[in-house]
N, CA, C and O of each residue as an XYZ file, in Angstrom:
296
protein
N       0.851     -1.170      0.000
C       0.000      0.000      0.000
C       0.893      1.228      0.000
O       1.970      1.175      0.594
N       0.553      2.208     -0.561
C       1.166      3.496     -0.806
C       0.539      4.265     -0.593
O      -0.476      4.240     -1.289
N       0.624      5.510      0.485
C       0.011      6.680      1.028
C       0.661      7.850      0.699
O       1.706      8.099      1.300
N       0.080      8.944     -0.492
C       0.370      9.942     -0.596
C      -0.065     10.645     -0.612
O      -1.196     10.619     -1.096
N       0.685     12.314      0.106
C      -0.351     12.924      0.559
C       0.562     14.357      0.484
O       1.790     14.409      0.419
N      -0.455     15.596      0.514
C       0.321     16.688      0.627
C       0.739     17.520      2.415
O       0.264     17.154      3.490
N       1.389     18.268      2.269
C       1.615     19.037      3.593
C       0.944     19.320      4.357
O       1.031     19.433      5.580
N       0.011     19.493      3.472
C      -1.688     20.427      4.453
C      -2.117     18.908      5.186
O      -2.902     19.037      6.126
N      -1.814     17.893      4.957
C      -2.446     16.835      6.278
C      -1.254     16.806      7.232
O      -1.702     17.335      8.249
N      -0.165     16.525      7.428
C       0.759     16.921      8.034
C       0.982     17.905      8.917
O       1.334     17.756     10.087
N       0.771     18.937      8.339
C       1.328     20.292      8.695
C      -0.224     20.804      9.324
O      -0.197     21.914      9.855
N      -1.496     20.127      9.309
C      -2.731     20.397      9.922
C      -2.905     21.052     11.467
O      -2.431     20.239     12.260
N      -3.267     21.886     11.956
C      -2.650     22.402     13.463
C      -3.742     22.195     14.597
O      -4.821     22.207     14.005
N      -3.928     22.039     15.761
C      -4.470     21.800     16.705
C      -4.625     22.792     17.159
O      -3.696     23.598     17.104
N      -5.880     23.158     17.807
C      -6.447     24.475     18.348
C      -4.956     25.209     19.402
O      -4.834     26.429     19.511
N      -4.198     24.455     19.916
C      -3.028     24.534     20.670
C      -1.814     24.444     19.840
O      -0.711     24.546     20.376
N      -1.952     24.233     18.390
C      -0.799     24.768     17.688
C       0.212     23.537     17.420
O       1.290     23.704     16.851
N      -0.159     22.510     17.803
C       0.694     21.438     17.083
C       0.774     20.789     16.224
O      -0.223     20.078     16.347
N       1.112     20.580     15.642
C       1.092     19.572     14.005
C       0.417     18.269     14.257
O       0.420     17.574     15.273
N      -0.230     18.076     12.976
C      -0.517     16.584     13.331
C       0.298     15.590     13.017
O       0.052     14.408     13.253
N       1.814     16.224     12.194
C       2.798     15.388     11.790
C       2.564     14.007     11.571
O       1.608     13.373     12.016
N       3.608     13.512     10.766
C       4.075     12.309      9.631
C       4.003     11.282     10.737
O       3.236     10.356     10.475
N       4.545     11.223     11.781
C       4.459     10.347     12.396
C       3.305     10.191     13.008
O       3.238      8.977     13.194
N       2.515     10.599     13.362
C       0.566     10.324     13.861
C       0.296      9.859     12.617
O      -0.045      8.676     12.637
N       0.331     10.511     11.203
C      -0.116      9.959     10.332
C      -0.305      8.273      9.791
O      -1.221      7.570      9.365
N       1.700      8.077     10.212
C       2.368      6.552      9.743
C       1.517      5.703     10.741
O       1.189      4.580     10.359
N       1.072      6.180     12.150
C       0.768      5.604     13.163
C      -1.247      4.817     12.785
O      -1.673      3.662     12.798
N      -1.766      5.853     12.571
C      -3.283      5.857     11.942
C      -3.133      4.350     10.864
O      -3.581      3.217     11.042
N      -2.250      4.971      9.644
C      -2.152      4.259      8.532
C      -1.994      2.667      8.945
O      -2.791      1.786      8.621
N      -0.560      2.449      9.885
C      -0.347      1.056     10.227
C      -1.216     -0.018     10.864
O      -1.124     -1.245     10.846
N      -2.308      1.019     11.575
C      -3.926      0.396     12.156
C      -4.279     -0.171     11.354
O      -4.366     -1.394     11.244
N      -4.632      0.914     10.415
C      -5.590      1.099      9.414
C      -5.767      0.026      8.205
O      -6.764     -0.047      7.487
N      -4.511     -0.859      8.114
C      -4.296     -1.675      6.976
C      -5.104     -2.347      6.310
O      -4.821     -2.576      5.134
N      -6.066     -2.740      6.749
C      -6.949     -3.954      6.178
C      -8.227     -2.857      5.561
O      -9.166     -3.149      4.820
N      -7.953     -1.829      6.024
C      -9.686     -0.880      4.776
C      -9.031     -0.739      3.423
O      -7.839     -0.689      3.121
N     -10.215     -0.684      2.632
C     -10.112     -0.521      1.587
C      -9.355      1.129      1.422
O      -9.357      1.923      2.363
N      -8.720      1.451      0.030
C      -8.430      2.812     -0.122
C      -9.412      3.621      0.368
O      -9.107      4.369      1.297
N     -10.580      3.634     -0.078
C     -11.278      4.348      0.045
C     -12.099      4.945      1.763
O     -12.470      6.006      2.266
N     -12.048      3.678      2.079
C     -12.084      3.719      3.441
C     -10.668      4.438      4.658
O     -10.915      5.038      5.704
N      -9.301      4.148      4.126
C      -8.273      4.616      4.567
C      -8.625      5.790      4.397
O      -8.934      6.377      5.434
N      -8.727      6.625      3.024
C      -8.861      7.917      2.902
C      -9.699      8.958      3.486
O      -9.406     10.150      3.584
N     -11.016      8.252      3.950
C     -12.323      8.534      4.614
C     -11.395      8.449      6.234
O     -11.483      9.541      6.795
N     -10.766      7.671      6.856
C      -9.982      7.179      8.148
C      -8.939      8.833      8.213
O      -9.087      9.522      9.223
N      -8.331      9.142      7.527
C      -7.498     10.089      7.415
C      -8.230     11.511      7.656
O      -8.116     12.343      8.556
N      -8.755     11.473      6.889
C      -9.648     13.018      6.609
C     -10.334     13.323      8.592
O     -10.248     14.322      9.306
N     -10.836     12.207      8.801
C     -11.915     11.973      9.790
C     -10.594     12.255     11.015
O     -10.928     13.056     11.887
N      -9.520     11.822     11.116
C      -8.596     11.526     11.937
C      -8.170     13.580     11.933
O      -8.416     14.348     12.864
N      -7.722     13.829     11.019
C      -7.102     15.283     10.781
C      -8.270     16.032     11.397
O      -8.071     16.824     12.319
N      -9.635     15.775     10.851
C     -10.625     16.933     11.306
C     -10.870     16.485     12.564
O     -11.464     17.431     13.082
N     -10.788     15.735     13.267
C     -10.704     15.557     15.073
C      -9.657     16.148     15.392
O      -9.854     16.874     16.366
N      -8.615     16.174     15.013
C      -7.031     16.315     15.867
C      -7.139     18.175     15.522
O      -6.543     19.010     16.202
N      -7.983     18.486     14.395
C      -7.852     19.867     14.050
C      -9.001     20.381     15.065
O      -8.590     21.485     15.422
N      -9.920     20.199     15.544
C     -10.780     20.408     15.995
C     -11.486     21.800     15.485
O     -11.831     21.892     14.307
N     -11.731     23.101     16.595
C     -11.974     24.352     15.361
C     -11.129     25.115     15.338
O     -11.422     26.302     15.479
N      -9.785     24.727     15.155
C      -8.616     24.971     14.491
C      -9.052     25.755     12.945
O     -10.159     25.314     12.634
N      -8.725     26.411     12.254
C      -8.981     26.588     10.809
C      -7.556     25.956     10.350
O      -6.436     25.752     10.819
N      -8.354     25.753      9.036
C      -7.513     24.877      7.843
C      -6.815     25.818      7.115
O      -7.335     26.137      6.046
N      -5.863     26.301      7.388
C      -5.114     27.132      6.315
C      -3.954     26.214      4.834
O      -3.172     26.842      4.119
N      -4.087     25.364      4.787
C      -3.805     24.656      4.066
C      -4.387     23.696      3.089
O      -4.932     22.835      3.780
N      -4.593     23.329      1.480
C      -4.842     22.553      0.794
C      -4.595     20.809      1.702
O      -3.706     20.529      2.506
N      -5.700     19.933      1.206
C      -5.720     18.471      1.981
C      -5.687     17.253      0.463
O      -6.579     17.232     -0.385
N      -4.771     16.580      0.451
C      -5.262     15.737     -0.871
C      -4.060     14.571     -0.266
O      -2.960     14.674      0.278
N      -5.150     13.177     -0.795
C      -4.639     12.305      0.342
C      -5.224     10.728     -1.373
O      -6.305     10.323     -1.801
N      -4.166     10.516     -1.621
C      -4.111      9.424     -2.474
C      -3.892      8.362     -1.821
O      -3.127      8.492     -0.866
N      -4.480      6.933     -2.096
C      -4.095      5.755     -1.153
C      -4.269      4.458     -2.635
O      -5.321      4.217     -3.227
N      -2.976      3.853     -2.900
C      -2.955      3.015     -3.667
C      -2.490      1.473     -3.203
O      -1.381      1.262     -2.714
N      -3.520      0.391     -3.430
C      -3.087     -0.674     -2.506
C      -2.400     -1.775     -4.349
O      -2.923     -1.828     -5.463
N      -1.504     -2.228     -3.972
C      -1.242     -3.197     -5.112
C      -1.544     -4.924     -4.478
O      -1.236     -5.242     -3.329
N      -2.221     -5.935     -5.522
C      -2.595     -6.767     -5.401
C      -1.945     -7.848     -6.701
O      -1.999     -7.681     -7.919
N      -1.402     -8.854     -5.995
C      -0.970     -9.435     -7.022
C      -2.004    -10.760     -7.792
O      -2.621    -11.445     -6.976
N      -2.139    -11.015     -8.872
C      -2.684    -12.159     -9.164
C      -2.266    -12.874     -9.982
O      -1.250    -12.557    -10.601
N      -3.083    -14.331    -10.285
C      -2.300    -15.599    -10.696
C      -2.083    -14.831    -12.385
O      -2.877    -14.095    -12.972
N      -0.660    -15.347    -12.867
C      -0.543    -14.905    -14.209
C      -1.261    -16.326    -14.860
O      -1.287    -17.480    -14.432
N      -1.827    -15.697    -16.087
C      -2.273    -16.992    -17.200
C      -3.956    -16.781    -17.159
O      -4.686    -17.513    -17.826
C-alpha cells in the first residue's frame, strides 16, 4: 500500500498549535491496513478533522491511497 499525501495533512494544526505530523499519520495508517483505499482515505480526513478540531484549515488536503494486489498470471 502506498500513502500519498500533501503538507496540508501533516502540517494540519491543533487548536493549541501542534502539528498533526508524519508520524501520527504513519501511526493511523499502520492500524488502518486492512480498509479498503477508500475507506483509509475517509480514516485520514476523519482523523485530521478531530485532531484539528476548530482549528482553521489554512492549508490545501489531498490524500491518495494506492493498494497493489498481485494475481495468478495466465
Amino acid at each position: 500500500m502506498l500513502v500519498f499525501f500533501t503538507d496540508g495533512v501533516v502540517e494540519a494544526e491543533s487548536p493549541e498549535g501542534e502539528e498533526y505530523s508524519a508520524g501520527r499519520l504513519a501511526t493511523l495508517v499502520r492500524s488502518k491496513l486492512d480498509l479498503d483505499p477508500s475507506q483509509l482515505i475517509d480514516e485520514i480526513f476523519a482523523s485530521v478533522a478531530e485532531f484539528r478540531g476548530a482549528a482553521a484549515q489554512f492549508d490545501d488536503m489531498t490524500v491518495a491511497v494506492l493498494r497493489v494486489t498481485s494475481a495468478p498470471l495466465g
